[in-house]
N, CA, C and O atoms as a printed pandas DataFrame, in Angstrom:
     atom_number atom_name residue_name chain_id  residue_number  x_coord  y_coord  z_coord
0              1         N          UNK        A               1    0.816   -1.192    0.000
1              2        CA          UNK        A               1    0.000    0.000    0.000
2              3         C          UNK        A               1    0.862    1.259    0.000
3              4         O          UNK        A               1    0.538    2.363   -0.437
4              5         N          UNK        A               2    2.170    0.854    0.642
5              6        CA          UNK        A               2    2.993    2.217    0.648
6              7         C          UNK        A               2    3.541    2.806   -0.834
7              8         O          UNK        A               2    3.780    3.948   -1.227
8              9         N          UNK        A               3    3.632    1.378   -1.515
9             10        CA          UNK        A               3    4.269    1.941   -2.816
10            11         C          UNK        A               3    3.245    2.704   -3.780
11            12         O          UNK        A               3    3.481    3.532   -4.661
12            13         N          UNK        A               4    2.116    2.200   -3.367
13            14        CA          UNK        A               4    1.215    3.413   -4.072
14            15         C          UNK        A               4    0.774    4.192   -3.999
15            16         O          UNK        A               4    0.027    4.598   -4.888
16            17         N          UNK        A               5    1.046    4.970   -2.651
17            18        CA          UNK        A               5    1.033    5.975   -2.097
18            19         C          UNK        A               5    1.771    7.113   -2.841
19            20         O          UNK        A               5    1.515    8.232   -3.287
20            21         N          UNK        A               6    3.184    5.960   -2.714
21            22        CA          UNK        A               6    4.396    6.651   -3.036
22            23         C          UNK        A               6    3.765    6.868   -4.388
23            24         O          UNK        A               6    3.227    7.938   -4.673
24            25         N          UNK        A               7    3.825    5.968   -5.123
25            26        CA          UNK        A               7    3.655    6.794   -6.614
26            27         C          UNK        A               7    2.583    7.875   -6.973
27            28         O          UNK        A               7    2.503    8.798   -7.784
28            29         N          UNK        A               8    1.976    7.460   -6.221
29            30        CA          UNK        A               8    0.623    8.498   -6.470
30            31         C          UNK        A               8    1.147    9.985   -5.914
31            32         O          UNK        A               8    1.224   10.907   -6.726
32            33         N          UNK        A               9    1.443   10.163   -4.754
33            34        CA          UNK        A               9    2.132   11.028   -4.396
34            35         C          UNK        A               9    3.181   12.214   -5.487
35            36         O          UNK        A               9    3.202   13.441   -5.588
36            37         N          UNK        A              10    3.993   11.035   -6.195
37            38        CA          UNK        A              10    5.111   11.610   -6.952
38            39         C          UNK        A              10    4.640   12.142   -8.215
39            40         O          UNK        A              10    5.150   13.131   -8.742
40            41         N          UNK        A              11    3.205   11.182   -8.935
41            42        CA          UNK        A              11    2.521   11.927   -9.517
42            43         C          UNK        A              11    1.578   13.108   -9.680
43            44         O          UNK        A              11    1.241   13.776  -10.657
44            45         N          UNK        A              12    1.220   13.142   -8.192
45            46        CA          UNK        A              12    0.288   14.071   -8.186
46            47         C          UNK        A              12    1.251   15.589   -7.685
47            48         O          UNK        A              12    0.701   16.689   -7.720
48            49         N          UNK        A              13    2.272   15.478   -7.374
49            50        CA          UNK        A              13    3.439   16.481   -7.557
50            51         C          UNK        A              13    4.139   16.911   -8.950
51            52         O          UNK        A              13    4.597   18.026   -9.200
52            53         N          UNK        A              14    4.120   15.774   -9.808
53            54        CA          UNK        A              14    4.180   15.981  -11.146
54            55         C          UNK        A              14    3.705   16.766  -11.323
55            56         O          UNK        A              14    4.225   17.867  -11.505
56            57         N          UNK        A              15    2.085   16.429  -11.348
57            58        CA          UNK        A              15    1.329   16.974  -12.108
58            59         C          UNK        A              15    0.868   18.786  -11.635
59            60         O          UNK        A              15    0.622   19.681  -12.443
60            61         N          UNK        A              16    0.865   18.902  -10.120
61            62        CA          UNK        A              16    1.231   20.405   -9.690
62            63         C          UNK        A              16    2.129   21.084  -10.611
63            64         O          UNK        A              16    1.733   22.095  -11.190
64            65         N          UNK        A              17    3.612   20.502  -10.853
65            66        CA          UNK        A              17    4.888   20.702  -11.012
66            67         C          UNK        A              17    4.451   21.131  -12.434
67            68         O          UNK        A              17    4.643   22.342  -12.542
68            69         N          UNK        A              18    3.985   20.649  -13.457
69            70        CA          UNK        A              18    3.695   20.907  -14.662
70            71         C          UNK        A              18    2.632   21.796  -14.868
71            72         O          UNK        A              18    2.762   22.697  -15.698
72            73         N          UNK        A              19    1.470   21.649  -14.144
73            74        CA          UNK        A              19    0.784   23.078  -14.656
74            75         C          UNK        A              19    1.321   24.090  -13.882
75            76         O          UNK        A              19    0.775   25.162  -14.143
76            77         N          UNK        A              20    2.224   24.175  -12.986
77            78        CA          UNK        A              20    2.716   25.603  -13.005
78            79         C          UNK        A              20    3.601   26.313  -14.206
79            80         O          UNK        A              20    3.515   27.331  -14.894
80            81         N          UNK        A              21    4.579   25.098  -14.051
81            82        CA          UNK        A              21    5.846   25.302  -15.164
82            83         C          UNK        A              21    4.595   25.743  -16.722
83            84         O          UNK        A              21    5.020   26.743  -17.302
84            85         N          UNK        A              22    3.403   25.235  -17.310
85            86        CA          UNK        A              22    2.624   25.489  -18.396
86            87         C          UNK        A              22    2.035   27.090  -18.008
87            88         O          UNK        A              22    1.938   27.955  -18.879
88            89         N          UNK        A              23    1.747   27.275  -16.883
89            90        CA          UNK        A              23    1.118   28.768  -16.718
90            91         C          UNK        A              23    2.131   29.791  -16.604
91            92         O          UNK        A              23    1.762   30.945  -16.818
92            93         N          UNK        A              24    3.886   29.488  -16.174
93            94        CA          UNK        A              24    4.172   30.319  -16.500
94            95         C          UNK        A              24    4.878   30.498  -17.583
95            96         O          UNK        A              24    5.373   31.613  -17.745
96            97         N          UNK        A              25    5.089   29.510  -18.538
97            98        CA          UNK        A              25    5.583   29.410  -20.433
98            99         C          UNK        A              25    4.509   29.897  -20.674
99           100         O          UNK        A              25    4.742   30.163  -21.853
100          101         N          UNK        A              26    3.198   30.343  -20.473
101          102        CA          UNK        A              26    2.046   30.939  -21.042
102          103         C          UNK        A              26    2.336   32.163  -21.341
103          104         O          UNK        A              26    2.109   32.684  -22.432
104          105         N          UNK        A              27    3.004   32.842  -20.119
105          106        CA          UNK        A              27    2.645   33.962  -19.569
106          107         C          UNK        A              27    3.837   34.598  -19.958
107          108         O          UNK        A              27    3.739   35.799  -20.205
108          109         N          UNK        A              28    5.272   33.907  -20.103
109          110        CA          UNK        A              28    6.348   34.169  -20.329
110          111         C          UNK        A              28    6.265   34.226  -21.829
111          112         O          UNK        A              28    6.862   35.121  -22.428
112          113         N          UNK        A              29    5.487   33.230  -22.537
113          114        CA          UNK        A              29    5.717   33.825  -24.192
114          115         C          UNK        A              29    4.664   35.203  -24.366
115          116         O          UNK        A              29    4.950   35.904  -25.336
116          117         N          UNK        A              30    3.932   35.489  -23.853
117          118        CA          UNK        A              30    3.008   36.627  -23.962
118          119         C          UNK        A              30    4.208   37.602  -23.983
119          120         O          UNK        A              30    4.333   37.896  -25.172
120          121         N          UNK        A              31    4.741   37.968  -23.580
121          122        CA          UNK        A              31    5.882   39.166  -22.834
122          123         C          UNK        A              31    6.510   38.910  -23.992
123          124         O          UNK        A              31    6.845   39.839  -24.726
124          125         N          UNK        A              32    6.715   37.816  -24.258
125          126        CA          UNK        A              32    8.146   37.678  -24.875
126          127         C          UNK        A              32    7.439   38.373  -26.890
127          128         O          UNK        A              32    7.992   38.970  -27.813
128          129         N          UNK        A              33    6.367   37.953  -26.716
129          130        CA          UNK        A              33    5.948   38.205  -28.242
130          131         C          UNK        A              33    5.704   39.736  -28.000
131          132         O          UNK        A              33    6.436   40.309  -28.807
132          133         N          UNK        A              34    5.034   40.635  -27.284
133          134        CA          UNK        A              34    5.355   41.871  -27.301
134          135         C          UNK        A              34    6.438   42.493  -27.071
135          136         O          UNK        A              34    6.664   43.640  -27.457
136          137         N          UNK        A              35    7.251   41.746  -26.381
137          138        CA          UNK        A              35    8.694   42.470  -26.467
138          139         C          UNK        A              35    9.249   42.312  -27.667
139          140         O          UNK        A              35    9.904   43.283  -28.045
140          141         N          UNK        A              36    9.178   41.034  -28.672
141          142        CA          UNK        A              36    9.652   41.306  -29.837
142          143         C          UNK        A              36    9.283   41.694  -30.605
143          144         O          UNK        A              36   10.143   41.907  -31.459
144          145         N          UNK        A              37    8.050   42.053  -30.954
145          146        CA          UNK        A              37    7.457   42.987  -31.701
146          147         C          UNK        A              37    7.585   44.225  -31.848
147          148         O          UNK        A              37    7.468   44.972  -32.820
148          149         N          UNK        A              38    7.947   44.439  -30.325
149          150        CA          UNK        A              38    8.431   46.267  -30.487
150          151         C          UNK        A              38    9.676   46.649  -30.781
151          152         O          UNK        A              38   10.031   47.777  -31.122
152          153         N          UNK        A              39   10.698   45.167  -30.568
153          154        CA          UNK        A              39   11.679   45.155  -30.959
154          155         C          UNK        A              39   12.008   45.285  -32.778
155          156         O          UNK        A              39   12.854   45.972  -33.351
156          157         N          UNK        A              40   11.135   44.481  -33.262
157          158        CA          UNK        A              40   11.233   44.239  -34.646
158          159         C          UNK        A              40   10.922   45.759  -35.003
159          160         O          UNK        A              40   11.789   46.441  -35.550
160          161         N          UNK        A              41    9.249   46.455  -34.578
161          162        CA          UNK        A              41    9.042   47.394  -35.021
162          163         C          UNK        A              41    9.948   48.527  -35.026
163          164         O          UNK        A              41   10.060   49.209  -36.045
164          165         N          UNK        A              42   10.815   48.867  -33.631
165          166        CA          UNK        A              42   11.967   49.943  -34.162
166          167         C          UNK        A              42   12.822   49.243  -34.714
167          168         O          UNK        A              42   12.883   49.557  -35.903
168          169         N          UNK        A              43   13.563   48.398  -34.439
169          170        CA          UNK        A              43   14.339   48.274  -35.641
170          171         C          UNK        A              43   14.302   48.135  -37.313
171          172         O          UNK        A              43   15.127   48.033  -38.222
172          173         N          UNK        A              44   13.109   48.182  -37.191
173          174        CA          UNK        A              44   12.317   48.363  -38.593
174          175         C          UNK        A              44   12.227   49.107  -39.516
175          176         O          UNK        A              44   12.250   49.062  -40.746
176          177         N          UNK        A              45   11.991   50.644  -37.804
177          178        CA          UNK        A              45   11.667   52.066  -38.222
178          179         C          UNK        A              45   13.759   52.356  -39.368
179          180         O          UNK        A              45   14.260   52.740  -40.425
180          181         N          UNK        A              46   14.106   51.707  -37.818
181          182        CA          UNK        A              46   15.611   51.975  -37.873
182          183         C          UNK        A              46   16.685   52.264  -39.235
183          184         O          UNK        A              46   17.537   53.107  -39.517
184          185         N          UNK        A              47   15.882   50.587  -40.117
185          186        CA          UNK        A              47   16.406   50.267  -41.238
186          187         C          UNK        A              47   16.003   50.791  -42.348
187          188         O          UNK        A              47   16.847   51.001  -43.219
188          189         N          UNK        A              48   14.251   51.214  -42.641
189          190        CA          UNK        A              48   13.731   52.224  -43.361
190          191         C          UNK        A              48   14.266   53.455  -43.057
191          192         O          UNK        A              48   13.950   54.327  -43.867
192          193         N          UNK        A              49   15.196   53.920  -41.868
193          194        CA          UNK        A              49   15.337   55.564  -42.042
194          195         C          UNK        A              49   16.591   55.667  -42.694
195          196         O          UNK        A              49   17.102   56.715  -43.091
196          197         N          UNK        A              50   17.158   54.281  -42.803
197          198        CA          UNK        A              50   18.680   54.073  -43.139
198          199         C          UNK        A              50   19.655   54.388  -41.900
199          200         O          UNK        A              50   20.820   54.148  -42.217
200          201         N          UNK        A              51   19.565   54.698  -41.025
201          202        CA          UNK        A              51   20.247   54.449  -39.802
202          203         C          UNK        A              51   21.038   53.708  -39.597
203          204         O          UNK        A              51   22.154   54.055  -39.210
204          205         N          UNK        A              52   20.647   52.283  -39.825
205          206        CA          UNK        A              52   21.283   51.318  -39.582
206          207         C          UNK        A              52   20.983   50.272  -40.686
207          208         O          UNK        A              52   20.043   50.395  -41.471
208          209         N          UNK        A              53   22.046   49.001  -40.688
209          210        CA          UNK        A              53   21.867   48.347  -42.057
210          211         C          UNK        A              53   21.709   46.872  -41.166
211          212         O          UNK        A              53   22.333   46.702  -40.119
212          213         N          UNK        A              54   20.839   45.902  -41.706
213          214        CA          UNK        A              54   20.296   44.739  -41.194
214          215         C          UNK        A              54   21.351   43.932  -41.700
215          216         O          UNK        A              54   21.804   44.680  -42.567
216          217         N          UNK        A              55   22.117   42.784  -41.735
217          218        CA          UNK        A              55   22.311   42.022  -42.322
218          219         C          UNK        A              55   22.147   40.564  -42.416
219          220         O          UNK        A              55   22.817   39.596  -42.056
220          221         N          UNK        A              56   21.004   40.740  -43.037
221          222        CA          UNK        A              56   20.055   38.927  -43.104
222          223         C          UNK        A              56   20.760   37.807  -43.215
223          224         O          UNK        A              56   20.158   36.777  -42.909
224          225         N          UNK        A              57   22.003   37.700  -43.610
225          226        CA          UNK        A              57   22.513   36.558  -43.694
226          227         C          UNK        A              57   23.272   35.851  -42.557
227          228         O          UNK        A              57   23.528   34.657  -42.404
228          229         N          UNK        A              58   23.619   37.149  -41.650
229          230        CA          UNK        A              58   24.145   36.923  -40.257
230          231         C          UNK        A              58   22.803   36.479  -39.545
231          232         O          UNK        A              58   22.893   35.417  -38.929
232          233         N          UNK        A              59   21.525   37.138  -39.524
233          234        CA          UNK        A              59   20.488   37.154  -38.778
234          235         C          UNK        A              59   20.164   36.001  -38.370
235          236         O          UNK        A              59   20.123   35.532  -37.232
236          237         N          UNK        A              60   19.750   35.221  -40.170
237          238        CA          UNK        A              60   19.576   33.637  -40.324
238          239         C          UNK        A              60   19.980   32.631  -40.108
239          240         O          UNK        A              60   19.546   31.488  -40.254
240          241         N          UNK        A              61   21.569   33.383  -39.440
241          242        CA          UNK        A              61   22.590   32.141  -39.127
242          243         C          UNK        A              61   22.309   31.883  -37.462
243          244         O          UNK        A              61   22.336   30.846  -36.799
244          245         N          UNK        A              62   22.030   33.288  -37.095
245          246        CA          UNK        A              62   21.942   33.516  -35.298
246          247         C          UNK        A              62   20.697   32.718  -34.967
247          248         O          UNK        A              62   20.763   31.992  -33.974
248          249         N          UNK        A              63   19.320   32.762  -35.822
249          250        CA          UNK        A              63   18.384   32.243  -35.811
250          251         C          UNK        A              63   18.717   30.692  -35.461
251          252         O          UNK        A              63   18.405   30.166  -34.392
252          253         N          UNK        A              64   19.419   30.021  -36.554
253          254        CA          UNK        A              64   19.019   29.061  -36.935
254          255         C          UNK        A              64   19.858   28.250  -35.854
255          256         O          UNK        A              64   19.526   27.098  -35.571
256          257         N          UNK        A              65   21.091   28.944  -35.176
257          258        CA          UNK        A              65   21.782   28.319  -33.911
258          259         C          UNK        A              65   20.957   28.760  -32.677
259          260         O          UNK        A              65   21.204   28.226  -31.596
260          261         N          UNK        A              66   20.403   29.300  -32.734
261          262        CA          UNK        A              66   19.140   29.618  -31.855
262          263         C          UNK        A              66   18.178   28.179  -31.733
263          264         O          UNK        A              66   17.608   27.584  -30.819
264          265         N          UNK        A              67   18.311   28.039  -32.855
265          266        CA          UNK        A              67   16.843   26.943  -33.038
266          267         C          UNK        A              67   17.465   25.791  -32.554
267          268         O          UNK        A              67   16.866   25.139  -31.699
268          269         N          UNK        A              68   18.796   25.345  -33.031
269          270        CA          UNK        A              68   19.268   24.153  -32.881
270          271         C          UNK        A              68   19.585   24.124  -31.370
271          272         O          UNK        A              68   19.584   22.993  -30.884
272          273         N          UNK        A              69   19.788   24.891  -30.742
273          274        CA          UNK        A              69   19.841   24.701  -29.191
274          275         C          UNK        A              69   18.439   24.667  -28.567
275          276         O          UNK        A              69   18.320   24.384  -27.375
276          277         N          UNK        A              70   17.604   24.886  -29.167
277          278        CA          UNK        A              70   16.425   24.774  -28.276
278          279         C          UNK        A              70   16.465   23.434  -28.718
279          280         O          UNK        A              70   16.691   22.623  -27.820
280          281         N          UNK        A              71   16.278   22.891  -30.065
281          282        CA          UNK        A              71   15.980   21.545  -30.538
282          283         C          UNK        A              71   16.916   20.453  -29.695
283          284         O          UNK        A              71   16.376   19.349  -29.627
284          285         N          UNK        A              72   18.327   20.555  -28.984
285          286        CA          UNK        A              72   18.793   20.090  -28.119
286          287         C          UNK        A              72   18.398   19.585  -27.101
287          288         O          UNK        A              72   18.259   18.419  -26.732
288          289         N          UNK        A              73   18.088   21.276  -26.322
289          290        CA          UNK        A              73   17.543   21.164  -25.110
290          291         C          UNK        A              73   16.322   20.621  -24.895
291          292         O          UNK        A              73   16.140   19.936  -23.889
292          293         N          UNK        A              74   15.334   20.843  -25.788
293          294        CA          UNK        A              74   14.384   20.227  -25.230
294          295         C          UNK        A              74   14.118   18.503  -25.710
295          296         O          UNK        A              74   13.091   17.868  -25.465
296          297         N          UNK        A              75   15.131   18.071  -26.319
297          298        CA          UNK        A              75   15.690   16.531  -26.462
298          299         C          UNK        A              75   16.021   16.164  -25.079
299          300         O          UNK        A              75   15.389   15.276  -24.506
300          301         N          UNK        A              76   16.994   16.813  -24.507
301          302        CA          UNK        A              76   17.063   16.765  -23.221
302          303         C          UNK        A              76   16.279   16.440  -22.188
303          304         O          UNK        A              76   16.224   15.319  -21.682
304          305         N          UNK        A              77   15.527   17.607  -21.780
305          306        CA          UNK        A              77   14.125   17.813  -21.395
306          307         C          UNK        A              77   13.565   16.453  -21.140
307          308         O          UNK        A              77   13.413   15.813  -20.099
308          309         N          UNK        A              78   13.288   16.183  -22.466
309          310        CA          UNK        A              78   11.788   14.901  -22.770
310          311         C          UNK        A              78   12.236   13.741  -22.144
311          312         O          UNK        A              78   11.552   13.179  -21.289
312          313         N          UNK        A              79   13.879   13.130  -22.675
313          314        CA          UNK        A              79   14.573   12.197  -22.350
314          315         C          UNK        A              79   14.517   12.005  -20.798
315          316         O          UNK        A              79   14.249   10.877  -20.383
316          317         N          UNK        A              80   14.751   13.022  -19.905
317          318        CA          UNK        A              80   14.725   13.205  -18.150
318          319         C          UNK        A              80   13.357   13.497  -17.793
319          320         O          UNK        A              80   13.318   14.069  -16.703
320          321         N          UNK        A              81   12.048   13.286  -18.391
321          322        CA          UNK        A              81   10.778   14.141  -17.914
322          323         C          UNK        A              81   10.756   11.739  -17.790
323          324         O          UNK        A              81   10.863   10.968  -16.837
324          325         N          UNK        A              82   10.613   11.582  -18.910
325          326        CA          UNK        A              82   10.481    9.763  -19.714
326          327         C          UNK        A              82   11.051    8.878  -18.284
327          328         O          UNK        A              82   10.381    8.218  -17.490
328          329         N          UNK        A              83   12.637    9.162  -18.300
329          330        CA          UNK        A              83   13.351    8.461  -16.793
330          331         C          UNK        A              83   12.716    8.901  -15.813
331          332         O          UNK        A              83   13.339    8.372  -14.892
332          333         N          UNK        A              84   11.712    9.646  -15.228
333          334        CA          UNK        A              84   11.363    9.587  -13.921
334          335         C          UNK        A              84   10.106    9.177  -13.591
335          336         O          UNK        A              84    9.538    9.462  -12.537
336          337         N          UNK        A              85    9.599    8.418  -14.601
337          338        CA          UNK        A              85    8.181    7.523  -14.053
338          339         C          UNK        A              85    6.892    8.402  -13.981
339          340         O          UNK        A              85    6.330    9.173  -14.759
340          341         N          UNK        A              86    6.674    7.971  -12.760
341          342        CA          UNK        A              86    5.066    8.732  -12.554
342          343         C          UNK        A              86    5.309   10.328  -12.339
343          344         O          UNK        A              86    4.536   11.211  -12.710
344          345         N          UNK        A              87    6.430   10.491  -11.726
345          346        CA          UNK        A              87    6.512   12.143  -11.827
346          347         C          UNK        A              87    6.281   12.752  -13.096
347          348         O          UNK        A              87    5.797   13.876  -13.235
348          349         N          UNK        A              88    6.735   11.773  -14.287
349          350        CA          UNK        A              88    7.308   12.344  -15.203
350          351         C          UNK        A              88    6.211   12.447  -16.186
351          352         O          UNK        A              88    5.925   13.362  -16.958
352          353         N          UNK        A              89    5.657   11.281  -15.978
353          354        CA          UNK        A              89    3.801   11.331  -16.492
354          355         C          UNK        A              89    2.620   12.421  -16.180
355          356         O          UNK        A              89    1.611   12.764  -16.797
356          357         N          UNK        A              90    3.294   12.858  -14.766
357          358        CA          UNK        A              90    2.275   13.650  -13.909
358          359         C          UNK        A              90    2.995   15.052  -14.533
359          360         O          UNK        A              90    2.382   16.106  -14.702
360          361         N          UNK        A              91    4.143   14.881  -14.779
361          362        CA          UNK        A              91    4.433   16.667  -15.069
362          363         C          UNK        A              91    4.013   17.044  -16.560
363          364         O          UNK        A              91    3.786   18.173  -16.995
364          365         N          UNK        A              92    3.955   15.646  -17.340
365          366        CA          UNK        A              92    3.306   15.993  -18.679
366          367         C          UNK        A              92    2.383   15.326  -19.066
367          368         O          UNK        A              92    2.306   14.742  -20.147
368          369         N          UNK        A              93    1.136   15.380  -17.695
369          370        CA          UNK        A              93   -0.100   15.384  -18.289
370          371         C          UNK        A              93   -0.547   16.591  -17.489
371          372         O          UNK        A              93   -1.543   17.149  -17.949
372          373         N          UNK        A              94    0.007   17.146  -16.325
373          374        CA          UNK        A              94    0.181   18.806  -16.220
374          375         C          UNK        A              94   -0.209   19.373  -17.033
375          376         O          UNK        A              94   -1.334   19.600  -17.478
376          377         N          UNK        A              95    1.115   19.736  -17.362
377          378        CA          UNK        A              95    1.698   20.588  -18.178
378          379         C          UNK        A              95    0.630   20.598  -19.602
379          380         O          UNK        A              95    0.133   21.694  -19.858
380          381         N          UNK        A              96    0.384   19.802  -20.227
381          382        CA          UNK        A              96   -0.226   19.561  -21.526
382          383         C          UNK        A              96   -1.872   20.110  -21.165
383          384         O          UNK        A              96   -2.492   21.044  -21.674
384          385         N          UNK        A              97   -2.364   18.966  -19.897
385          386        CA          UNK        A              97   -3.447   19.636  -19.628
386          387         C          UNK        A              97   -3.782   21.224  -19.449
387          388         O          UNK        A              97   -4.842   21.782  -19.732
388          389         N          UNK        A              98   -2.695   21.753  -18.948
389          390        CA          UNK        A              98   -2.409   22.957  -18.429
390          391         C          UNK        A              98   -3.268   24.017  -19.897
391          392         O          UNK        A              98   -4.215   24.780  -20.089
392          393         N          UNK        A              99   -2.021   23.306  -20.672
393          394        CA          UNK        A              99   -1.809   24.318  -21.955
394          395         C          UNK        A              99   -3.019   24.482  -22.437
395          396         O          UNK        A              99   -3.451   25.616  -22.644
396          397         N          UNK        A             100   -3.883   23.166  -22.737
397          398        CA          UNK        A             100   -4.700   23.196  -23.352
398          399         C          UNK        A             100   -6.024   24.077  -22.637
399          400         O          UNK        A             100   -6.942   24.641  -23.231
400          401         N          UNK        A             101   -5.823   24.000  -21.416
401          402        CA          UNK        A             101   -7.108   24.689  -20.949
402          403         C          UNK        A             101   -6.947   26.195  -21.005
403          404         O          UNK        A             101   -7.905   26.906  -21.307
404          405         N          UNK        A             102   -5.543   26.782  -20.670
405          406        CA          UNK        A             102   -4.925   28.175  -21.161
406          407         C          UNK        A             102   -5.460   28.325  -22.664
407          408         O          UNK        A             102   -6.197   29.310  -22.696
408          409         N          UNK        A             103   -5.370   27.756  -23.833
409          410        CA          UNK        A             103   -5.632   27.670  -25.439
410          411         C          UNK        A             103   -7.561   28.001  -25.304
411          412         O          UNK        A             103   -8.246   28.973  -25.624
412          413         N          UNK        A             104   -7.820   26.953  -24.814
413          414        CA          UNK        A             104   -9.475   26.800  -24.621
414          415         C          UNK        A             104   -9.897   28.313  -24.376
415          416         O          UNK        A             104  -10.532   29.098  -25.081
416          417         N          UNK        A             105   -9.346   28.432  -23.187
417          418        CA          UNK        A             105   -9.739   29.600  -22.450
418          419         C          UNK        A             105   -9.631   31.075  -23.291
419          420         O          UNK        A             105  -10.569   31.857  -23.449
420          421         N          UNK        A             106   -8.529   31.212  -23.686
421          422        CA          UNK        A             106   -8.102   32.256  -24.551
422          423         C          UNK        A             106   -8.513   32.394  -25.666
423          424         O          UNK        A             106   -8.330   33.426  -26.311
424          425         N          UNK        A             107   -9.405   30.958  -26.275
425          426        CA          UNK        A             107  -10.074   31.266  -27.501
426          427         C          UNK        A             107  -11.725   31.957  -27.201
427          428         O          UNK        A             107  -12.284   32.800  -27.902
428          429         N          UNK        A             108  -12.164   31.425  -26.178
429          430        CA          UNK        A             108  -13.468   31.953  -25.164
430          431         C          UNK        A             108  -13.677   33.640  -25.585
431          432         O          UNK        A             108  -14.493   34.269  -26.259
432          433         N          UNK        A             109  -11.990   34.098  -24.477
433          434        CA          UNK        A             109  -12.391   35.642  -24.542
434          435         C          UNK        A             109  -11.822   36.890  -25.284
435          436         O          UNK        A             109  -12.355   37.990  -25.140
């Protein structure tokens, strides 16, 4: 009886553990998409006034090592969420649940 305590326990901490971590990636890409937007927009203004000169081929390169480290990390991530069992179930049926009811919700209002 103890061991299912135990697991239940470790899952149902998971699963705390993940809809927080989902409410605040919610809340953290919100910020993050208006911060880059206003970012894009002056630098925008910047490059139409001729001020300053963009150079896309550097941009695309920063991007794209950008991307490949997230694509890493969150290899990472999945691989250590998988090894820890019921926590790991509980933090990503959290987390997922999380998102989706954040999505639901936000299409509402």
């Amino acid at each position: 009886m103890e061991v299912i305590s135990n697991y239940g326990l470790k899952g149902l901490l998971g699963f705390l553990f993940g809809a927080t971590v989902a409410f605040l990636v919610s809340i953290s890409l919100k910020a993050m998409k208006i911060i880059a937007l206003a970012q894009f927009s002056f630098l925008g203004f910047l490059a139409a006034s001729g001020i300053i000169t963009i150079n896309l081929g550097r941009l695309f390169e920063i991007v794209n090592d950008i991307l490949s480290w997230i694509a890493a990390s969150l290899e990472s991530i999945f691989s250590s969420i998988l090894e820890l069992g019921s926590f790991g179930a509980g933090f990503a049926g959290g987390f997922i649940g999380t998102t989706l009811l954040l999505e639901k919700l936000n299409e509402e209002s």
